[in-house]
Every structure is written in structure tokens, then in C-alpha cells.
PARO-597385 format. One line per field, with one value per residue (C-alpha): residue number from 1; residue in one letter; x, y, z. Coordinates in steps of 0.2 Angstrom, whole numbers, plus 5000, padded with zeros to 4 digits. Example, Ala and Ser with C-alpha at 12.3 -4.5 7.8 and 13.67 -1.06 7.14 Angstrom:
// PARO-597385
i <- (1, 2)
aa <- (a, s)
px <- (5062, 5068)
py <- (4978, 4995)
pz <- (5039, 5036)
END
This chain:
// PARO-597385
i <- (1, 2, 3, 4, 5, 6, 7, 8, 9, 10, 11, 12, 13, 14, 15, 16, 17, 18, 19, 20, 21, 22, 23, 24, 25, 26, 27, 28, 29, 30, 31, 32, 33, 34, 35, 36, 37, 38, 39, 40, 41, 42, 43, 44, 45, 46, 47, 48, 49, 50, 51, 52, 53, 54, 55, 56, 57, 58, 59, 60, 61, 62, 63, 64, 65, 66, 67, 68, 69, 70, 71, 72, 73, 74, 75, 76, 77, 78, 79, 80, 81, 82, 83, 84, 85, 86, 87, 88, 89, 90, 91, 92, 93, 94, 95, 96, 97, 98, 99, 100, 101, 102, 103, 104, 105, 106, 107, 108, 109, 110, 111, 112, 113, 114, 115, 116, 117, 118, 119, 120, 121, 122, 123, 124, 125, 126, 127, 128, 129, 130, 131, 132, 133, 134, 135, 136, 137, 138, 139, 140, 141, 142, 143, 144, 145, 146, 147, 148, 149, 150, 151, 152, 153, 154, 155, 156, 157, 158, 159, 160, 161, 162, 163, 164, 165, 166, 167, 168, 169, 170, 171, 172, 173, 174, 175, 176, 177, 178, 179, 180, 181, 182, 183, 184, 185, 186, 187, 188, 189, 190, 191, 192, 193, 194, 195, 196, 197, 198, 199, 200, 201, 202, 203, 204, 205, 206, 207, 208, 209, 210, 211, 212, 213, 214, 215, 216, 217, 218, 219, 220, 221, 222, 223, 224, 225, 226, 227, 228, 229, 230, 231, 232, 233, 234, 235, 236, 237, 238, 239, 240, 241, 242, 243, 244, 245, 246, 247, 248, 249, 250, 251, 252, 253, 254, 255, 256, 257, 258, 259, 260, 261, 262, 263, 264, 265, 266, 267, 268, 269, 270, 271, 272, 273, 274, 275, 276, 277, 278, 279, 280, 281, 282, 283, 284, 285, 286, 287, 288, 289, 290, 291, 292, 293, 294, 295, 296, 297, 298, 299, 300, 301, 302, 303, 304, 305, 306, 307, 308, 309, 310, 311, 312, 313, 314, 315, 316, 317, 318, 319, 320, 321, 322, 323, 324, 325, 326, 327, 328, 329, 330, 331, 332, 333, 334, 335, 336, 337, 338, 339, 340, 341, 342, 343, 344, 345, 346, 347, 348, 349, 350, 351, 352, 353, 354, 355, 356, 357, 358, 359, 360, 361, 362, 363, 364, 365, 366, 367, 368, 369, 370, 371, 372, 373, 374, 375, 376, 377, 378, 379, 380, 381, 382, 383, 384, 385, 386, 387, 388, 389, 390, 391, 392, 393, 394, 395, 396, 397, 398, 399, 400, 401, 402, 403, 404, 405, 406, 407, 408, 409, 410, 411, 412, 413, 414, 415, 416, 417, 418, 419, 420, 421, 422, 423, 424, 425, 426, 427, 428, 429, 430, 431, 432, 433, 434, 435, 436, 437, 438, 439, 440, 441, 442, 443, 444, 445, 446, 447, 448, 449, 450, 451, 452, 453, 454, 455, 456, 457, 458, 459, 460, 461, 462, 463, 464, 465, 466, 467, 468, 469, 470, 471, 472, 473, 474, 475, 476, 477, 478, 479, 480, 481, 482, 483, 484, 485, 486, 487, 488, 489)
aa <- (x, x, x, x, x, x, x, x, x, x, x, x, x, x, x, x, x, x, x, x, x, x, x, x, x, x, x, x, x, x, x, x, x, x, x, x, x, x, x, x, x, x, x, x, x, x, x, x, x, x, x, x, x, x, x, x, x, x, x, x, x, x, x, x, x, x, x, x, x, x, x, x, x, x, x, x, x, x, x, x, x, x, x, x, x, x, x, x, x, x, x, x, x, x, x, x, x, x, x, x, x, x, x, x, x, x, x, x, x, x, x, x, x, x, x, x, x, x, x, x, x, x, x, x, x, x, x, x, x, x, x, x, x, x, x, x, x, x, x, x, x, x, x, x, x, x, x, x, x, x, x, x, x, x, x, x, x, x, x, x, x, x, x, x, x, x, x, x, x, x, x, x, x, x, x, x, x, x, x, x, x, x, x, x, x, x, x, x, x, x, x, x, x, x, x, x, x, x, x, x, x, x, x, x, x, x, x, x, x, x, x, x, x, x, x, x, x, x, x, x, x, x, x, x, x, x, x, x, x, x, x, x, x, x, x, x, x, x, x, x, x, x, x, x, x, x, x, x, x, x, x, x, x, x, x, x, x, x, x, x, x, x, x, x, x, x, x, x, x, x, x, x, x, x, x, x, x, x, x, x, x, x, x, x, x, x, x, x, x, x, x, x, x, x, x, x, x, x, x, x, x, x, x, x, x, x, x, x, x, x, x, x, x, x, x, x, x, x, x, x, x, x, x, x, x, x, x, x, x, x, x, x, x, x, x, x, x, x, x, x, x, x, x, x, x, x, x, x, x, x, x, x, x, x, x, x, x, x, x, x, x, x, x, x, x, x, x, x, x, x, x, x, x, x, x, x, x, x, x, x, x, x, x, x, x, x, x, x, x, x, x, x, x, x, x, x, x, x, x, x, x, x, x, x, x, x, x, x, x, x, x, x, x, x, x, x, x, x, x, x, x, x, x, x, x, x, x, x, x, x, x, x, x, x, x, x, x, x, x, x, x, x, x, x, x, x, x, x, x, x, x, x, x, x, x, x, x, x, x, x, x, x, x, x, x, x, x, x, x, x, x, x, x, x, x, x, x, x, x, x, x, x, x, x, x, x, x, x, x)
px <- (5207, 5187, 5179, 5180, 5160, 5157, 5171, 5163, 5146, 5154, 5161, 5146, 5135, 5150, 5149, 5130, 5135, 5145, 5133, 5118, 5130, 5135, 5117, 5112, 5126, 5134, 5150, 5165, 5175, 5161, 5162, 5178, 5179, 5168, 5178, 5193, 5182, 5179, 5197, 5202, 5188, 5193, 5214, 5207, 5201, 5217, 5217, 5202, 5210, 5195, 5200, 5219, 5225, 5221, 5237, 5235, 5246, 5246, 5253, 5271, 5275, 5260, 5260, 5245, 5248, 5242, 5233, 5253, 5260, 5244, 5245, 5263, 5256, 5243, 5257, 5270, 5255, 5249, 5265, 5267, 5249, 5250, 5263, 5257, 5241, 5253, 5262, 5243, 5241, 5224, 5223, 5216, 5217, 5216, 5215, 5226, 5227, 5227, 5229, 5245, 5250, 5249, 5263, 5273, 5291, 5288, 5301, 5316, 5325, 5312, 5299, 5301, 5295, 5277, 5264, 5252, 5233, 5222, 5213, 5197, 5183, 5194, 5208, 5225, 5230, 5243, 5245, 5254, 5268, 5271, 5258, 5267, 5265, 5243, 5248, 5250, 5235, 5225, 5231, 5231, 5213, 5206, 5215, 5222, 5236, 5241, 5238, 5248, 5242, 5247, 5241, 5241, 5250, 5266, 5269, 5266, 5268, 5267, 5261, 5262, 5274, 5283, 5298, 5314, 5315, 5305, 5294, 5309, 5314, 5300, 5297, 5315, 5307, 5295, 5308, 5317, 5302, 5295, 5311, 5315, 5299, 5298, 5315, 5320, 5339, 5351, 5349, 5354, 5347, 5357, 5352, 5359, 5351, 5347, 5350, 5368, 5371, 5366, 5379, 5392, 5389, 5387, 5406, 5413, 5409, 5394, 5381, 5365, 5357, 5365, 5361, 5347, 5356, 5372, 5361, 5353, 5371, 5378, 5360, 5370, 5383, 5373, 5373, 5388, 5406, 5413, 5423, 5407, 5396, 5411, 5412, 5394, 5395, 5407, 5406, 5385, 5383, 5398, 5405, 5422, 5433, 5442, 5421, 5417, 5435, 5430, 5411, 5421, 5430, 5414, 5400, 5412, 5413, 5401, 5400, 5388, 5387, 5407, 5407, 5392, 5404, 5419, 5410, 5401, 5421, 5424, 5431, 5422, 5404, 5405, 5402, 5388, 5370, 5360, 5374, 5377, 5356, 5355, 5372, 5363, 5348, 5357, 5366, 5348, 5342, 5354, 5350, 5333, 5338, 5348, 5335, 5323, 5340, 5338, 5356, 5365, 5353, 5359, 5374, 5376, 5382, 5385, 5381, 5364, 5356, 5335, 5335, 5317, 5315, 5302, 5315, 5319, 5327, 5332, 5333, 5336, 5334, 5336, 5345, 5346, 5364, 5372, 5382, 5401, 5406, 5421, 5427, 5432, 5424, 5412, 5394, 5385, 5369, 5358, 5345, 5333, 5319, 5311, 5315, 5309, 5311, 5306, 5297, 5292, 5290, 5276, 5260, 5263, 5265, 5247, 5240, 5230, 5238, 5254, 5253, 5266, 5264, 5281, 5280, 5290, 5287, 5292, 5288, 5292, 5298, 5284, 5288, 5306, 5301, 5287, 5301, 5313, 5301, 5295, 5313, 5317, 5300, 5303, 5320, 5316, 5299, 5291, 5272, 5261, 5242, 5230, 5216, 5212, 5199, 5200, 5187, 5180, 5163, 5164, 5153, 5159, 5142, 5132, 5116, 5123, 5122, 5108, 5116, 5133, 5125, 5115, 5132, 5140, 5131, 5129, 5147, 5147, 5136, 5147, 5160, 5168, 5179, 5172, 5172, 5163, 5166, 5152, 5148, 5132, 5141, 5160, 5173, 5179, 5198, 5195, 5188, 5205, 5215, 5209, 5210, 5231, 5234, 5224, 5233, 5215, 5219, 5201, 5187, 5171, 5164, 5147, 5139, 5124, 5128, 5136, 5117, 5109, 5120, 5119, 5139, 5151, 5169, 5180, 5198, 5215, 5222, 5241, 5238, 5223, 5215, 5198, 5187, 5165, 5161, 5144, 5134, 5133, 5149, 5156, 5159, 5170, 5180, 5184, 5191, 5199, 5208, 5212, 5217, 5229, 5236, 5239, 5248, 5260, 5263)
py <- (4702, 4700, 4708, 4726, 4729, 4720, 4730, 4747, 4741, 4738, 4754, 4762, 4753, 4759, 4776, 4777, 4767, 4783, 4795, 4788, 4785, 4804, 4809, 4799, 4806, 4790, 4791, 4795, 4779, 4771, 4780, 4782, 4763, 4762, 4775, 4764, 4749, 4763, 4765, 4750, 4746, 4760, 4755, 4738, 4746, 4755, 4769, 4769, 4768, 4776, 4792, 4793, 4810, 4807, 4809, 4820, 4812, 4802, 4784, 4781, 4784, 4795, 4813, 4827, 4839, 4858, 4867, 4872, 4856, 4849, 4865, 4858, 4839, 4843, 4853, 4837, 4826, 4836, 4835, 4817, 4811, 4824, 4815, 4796, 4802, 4810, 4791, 4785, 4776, 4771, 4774, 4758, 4759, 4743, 4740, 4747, 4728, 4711, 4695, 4691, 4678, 4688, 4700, 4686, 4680, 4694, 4707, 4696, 4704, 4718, 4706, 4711, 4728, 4723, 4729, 4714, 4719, 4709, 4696, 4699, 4688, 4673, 4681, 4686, 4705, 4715, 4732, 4734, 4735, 4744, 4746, 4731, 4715, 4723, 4726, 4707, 4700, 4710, 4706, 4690, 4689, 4699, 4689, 4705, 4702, 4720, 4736, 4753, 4759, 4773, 4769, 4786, 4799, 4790, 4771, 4769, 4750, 4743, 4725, 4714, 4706, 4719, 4718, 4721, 4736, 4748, 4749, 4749, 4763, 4773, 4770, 4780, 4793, 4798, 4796, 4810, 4820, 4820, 4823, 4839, 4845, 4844, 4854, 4850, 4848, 4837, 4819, 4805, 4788, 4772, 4756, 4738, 4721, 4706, 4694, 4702, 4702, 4685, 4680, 4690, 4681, 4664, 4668, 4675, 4659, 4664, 4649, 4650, 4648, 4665, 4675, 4685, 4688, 4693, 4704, 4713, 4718, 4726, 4736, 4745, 4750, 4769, 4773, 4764, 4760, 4744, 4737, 4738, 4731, 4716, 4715, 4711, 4697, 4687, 4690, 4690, 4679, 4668, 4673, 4668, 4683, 4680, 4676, 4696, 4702, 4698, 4705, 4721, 4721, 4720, 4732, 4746, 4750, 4762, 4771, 4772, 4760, 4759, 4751, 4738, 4732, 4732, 4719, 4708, 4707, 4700, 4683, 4677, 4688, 4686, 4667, 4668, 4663, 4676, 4690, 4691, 4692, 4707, 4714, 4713, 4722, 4735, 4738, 4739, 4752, 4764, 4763, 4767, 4781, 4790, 4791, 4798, 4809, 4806, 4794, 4809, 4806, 4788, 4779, 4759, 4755, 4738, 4742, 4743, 4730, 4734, 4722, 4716, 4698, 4699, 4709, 4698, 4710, 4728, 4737, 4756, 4770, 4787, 4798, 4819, 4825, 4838, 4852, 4849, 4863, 4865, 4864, 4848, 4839, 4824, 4827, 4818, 4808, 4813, 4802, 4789, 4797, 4785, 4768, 4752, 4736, 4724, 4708, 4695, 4683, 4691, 4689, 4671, 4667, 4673, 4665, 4648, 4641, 4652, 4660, 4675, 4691, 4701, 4720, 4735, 4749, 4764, 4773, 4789, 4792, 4807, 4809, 4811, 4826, 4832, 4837, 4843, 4855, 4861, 4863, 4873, 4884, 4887, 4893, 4905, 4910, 4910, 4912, 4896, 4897, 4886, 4888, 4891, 4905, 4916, 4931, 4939, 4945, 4962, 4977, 4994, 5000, 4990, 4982, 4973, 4954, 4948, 4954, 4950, 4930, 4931, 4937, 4924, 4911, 4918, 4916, 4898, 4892, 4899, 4887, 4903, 4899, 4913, 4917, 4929, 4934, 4927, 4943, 4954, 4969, 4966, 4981, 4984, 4986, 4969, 4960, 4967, 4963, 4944, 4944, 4948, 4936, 4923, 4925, 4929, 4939, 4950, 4957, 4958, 4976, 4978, 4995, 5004, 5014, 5002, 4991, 5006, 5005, 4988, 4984, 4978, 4987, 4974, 4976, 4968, 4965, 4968, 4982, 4990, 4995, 4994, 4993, 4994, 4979, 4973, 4960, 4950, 4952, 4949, 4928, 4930, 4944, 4933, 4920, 4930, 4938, 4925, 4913, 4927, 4925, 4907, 4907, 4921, 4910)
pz <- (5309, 5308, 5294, 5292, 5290, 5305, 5314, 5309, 5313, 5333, 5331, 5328, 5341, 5354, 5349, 5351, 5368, 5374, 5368, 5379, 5395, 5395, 5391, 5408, 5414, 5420, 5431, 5423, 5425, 5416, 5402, 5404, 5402, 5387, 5377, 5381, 5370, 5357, 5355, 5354, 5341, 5329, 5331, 5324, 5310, 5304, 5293, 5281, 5264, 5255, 5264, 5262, 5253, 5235, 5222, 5208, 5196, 5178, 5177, 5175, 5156, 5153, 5152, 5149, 5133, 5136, 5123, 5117, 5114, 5105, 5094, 5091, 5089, 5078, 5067, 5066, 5063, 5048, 5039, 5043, 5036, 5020, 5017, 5020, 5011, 4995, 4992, 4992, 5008, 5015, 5033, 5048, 5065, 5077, 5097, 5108, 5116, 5109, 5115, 5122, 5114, 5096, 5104, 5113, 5106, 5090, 5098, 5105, 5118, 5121, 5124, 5140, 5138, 5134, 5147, 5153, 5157, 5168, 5162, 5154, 5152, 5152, 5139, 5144, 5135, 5135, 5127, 5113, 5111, 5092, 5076, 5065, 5074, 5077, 5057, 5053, 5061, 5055, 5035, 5040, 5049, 5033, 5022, 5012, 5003, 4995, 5005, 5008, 5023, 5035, 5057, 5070, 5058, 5064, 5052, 5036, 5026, 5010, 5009, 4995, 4983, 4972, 4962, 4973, 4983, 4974, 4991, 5001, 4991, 4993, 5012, 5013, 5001, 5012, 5028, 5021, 5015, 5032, 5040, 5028, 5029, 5049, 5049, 5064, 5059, 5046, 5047, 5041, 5037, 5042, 5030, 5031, 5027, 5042, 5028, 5028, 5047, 5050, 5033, 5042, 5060, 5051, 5042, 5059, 5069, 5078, 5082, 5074, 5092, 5097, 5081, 5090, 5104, 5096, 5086, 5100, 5107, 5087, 5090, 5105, 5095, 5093, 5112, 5117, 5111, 5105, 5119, 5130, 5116, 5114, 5133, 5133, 5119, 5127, 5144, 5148, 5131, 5130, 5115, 5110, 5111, 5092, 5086, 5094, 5085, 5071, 5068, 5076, 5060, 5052, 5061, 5062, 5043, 5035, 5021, 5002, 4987, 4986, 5002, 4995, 4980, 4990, 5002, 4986, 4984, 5002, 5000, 5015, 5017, 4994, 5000, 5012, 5001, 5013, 5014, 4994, 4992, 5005, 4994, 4980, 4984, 4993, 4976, 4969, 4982, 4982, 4963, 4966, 4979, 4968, 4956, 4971, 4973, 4992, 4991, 5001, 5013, 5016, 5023, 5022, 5040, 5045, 5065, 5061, 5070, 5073, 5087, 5085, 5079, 5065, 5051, 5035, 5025, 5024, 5038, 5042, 5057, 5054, 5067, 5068, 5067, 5079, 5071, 5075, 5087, 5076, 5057, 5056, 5071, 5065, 5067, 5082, 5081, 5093, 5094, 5082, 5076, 5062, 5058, 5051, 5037, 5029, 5039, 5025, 5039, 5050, 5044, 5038, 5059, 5061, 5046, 5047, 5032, 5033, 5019, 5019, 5013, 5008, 5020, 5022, 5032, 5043, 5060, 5063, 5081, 5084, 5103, 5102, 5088, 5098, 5112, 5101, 5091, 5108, 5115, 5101, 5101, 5121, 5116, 5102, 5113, 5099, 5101, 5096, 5093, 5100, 5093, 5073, 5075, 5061, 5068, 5084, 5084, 5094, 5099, 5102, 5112, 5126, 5123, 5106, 5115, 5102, 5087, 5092, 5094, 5076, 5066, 5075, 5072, 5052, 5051, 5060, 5048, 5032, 5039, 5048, 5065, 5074, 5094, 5105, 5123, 5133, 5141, 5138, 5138, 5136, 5133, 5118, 5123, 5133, 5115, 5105, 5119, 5118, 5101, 5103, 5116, 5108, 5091, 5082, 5066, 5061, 5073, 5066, 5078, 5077, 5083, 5082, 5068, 5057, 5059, 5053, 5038, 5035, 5036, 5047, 5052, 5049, 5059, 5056, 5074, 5066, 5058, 5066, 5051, 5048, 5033, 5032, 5025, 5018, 5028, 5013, 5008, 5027, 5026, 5008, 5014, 5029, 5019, 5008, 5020, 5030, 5018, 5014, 5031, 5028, 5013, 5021, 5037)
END
């Protein structure tokens, strides 16, 4: 097919062709013939892409968040990074990109999942594909070796080399504070230990080369039961059917400290080097987490995988529990919302000289509690502000536009969140009625009388009270008031 331009340029010079034959008013099989050519011109051209019905839609995996469900973001956030920032935890941020081949081979089996951008300027990128592989690199391209640090209100780590578990304790701490605080049901916090997994696949018979792999099908055992998990190992990743039987015998145990001694006493596991290490400092954590009285909280269970490929050490995933439907029933998880480990071995991978750096750390699964909060607020229709504004400036009278625009920029310059309707001469009834449907707690009215005696009626929107309030005295009564309001909610 010849070059679109130069087909439209013919197309053109065709049309103009017609045009002139019917102002000469030529015979009609002539121009007949030369609207044929005209056709046929404009078939070769096909549809013109530039003007197809353009499709009003976000890319696959995105989504837009109304004024609501940012109210509702901003809420979860706020716990999150009060808390962070309450454990002392500085705060970095890094691209949403990097080069791909700091991403590739760091996530095992999920490698798969990582999104690949063109290439720019000569470097292949890819988005990525979580906040602790970014993490890493930058340590190890800044050369830090001792940071708490909290990324997007949503991880939080602690680098450097600390005596056993006291970090890892305290990243669970602020699992459960975050979680409890949130209150968006009971949970419970799964911990084991890679060190212990890979002793327990080492004394079951499974090859080294498979130990990822293996470890990636146990992570399944949350969603799906035992047999298809088992089928999986032996018959997609040729497992021997006495090696999968006896990791069963293994992953399906869970329990607390008991369950930590009983298997230091495991004549096989109690002979593995790296299983009796990850015991051992599981004895010590729960130690710790009893201390930080959080140990109800916490249940050692063997199934606990974390299929990525850069965890060393401890490993845990906190899931919400459903309430039994009847006395006795077992609780049912319904879903991960935080999770995370320790990766001792990340940052040395970036490193020049491949010094490593000993890391913890935690996510917290903020999208999956973004939709249960907002499930649960669409089911109690429970009214969420969107905005923070804590007076309307009003008028009760027309003609009040000027003064209505000097009180509220007065009040905007104390560091008051005022609004106004940007009307010249709005209604009254109309200005309380925004202030209900907007949530706004005081109303600010201003009317000629009230200039003449140098105060302000000051109205409560709940209660519909109103009090004369002294210009001056206008901005503190605000915040008095208001701040009130806040420590009631």
C-alpha cells in the first residue's frame, strides 16, 4: 500500500477534481467516472485511526479514587505513618522504575509479574515491582549501612546489624499496632523462618536445585488445599511422591513457642545446621513478643512460605480472620493484608564489593484494607467527609460579597480552612444547606447589623445555635471549637 500522505494528497486533488467538473457542469458519466476514482482512493485509505471513537477508560490494573475513597485513603495512611514515624522511622522515596536488570531474578517465580517499559535512551526499564528490592539499591548506592526507614505510608525496614531479632520483633509490633488501630477485624500473624523450610526440605529429600520452586508451591497452601499443592510438586515439578509426604507431615503443623521446642526435639529437623538456627531464633522472638505482649497475636506455622527469593531468615504474613458462623466453627482467614522478613542477602547483590547489610521489614497490604474499609462504610452508610473545612463564611442579606471575601481571607491567613460560595448574592438556606451536605461544622454569618456591632454570629450546623462573636476573637473561637469536635470524633 503506498504511503498514506501521498494517498490523501490524491484524494484531495480528486475531490477538487469533482468539484470543478460539476461547476462546468460536465456530463454525468464523466463525473460519474471520476467520483468512482474518488472511491476508490478513499477505500485505499481505510478508516483513519486518528478519528476512531475515543475510549474513556484507565489501563488494566488502575483505577480513579473519588473524593470518598481518598477521604478513606488519607484516613488508613494517617494511622499507618503515625505509626512508622512513632518507632522513629525516617521517611525516602525512589523511582517508580529502575533498570531492569536490578529487578530481574530478585522475586523467583513472580518474576514473571514485573511490567517491562520501553526502552529509553538506550536503558531497558521495568516498573517496579515492590518497595524492597528499590530499597537495596539505594543502601547500596549510598553506601548506608544503618537506616529505619518507612516508603509510601505502606513499608517500613530496619537496616543494620543488631543483635538477634530485636528488629524483627519490633517490625511485628507495629503489624499489630497498625492492624488494631485500623480496626478492620481480628487478625492473626503467621511467622516461620526460610532457614527452617529449606532444613526441613534438605531432611525430606528434596534437591537443592528445587528448593525455590518446592517453596513457591508450600506458599499455596493459604488459598488452596494439600493434595492440590502435593499434586502440583510432583506432578508439574517432579517431585517424588514419599519426598512431597513427608514436607506434608511438616507444613501442616502450626501452633506457639510449644510447637518451636517440640521441633528443636525433632530428631531429623534438631539435625539440620540451618533449621536449628531459624529454631533458635524463633524461641528468641516469641521471647521478645511476649514482652511486647502481642504473642496472642502470633502463630508459628510451618506453611508459611513468602514465595519471593530474596528472604534469609524470618518470615511472617498477617491475615484478617472471619468470625465462625457458629460456636465452635474455626475462624477463616480471609485474605493477606501485611507481610514481610528478613533478607540479609539483598543489598550485598547490588553492592560493588558485596558487602551485606542485615534487613527486616514489613508492607502493609493497603489496597486490600482500602476495600474492606470501604465495604464496610457502604454497608453501615455511614457518611465520610471529604474535605477538612472547619467554617463557612455566610451572609444573611445581599450585597455582603466584599465583606464575605475580607473575613474569609482573615480567617485563611490565621491557618483557618474556610469556604465560601462563589456567589455575589447567595441565600442563606442555600449556604446552611451546603454546609450539612458538605459535613462543615460552624458558619461564620455576616450581616449588616452584626458589622455595625463589630461581631460575628457564629452557628453550630448540629445544633443550630448561634452565638455573637467578637472579630478578634473570631479565629480562636474557631479552633476552640472545632478542635473540640475533633477530640469527640
Amino acid at each position: 500500500m503506498a504511503d498514506r500522505a501521498a494517498i490523501e494528497e490524491l484524494v484531495r486533488f480528486q475531490g477538487e477534481r469533482v468539484r470543478d467538473l460539476k461547476q462546468q457542469k460536465a456530463s454525468a458519466d464523466q463525473i460519474e467516472e471520476e467520483v468512482a476514482k474518488l472511491l476508490k482512493l478513499k477505500a485505499q485509505l481505510g478508516p483513519d485511526e486518528s478519528k476512531q471513537k475515543f475510549v474513556l477508560k484507565t489501563p488494566k490494573g488502575t483505577r480513579d479514587y473519588s473524593p470518598r475513597q481518598m477521604a478513606v485513603r488519607e484516613k488508613v495512611f494517617d494511622v499507618i505513618i503515625r505509626c512508622f514515624k512513632r518507632h522513629g522511622a525516617e521517611v525516602i522515596d525512589t523511582p517508580v522504575f529502575e533498570l531492569k536488570e536490578t529487578l530481574t531474578g530478585k522475586y523467583g517465580e513472580d518474576s514473571k509479574l514485573i511490567y517491562d517499559l520501553k526502552d529509553q535512551g538506550g536503558e531497558l526499564l521495568s516498573l517496579r515491582y515492590d518497595l524492597t528490592v528499590p530499597f537495596a539499591r539505594y543502601l547500596a548506592m549510598n553506601k548506608l549501612t544503618n537506616i529505619k526507614r518507612y516508603h509510601i505510608a505502606k513499608d517500613f525496614d530496619i537496616a543494620g546489624q543488631f543483635d538477634p531479632m530485636i528488629p524483627d520483633a519490633e517490625c511485628l509490633k507495629i503489624m499489630c499496632e497498625i492492624l488494631s488501630s485500623l480496626q478492620i477485624g481480628d487478625f492473626l500473624i503467621k511467622v516461620n523462618d526460610r532457614r527452617i523450610l529449606d532444613g526441613m526440605f534438605a531432611v525430606c529429600g528434596v534437591p537443592d536445585s528445587k528448593f525455590r520452586t518446592i517453596c513457591s508451591s508450600v506458599d499455596k497452601l493459604d488459598k488452596v488445599s494439600w493434595e492440590e499443592v502435593k499434586s502440583e510438586m510432583v506432578g508439574e515439578k517432579g517431585l517424588a511422591p514419599e519426598v512431597a509426604d513427608r514436607i506434608g507431615d511438616y507444613v501442616q503443623q502450626h501452633g506457639g513457642v510449644s510447637l518451636v521446642e517440640q521441633l528443636l526435639q525433632d530428631p531429623k529437623l534438631s539435625q539440620n545446621k540451618q533449621a536449628l538456627e531459624g529454631l533458635g531464633d524463633l524461641k528468641l522472638l516469641f521471647e521478645y513478643l511476649t514482652l511486647f505482649g502481642i504473642d496472642g497475636k502470633i502463630s508459628f506455622d510451618l506453611s508459611l512460605a513468602r514465595g519471593l527469593d530474596y528472604y534469609t531468615g524470618v518470615i511472617y504474613e498477617a491475615v484478617l480472620l472471619q468470625t465462625p458462623a457458629q460456636a465452635g466453627e474455626e475462624a477463616l482467614g480471609v485474605g493477606s493484608v501485611a507481610a514481610g522478613g528478613r533478607y540479609d542477602g539483598l543489598v550485598g547483590i547490588f553492592d560493588p564489593k558485596g558487602r551485606k547489610v542485615p534487613c527486616v521489614g514489613l508492607s502493609i497490604g493497603v489496597e486490600r484494607i482500602f476495600s474492606i474499609v470501604e465495604q464496610r462504610l457502604e454497608a453501615s452508610e455511614e457518611k465520610v467527609r471529604t474535605t477538612e473545612t472547619q467554617v463557612l463564611v455566610a451572609s444573611a442579606q445581599k450585597k455582603l460579597l466584599e465583606e464575605r471575601l475580607k473575613l474569609v481571607s482573615e480567617l485563611w491567613d490565621a491557618g483557618i480552612k474556610a469556604e465560601l460560595l462563589y456567589k455575589k448574592n447567595p441565600k442563606l438556606l442555600n449556604q446552611l444547606q451546603y454546609c450539612e451536605e458538605a459535613g462543615i461544622p460552624l458558619v461564620a454569618i455576616i450581616g449588616e447589623q452584626e458589622l455595625k456591632d463589630g461581631v460575628i454570629k457564629l452557628r453550630s450546623v448540629a445544633s443550630r445555635e448561634e452565638v455573637d462573636i467578637r472579630r478578634e476573637d473570631l479565629v480562636e473561637e474557631i479552633r476552640r471549637r472545632t478542635s473540640k469536635l475533633l477530640c469527640i470524633c
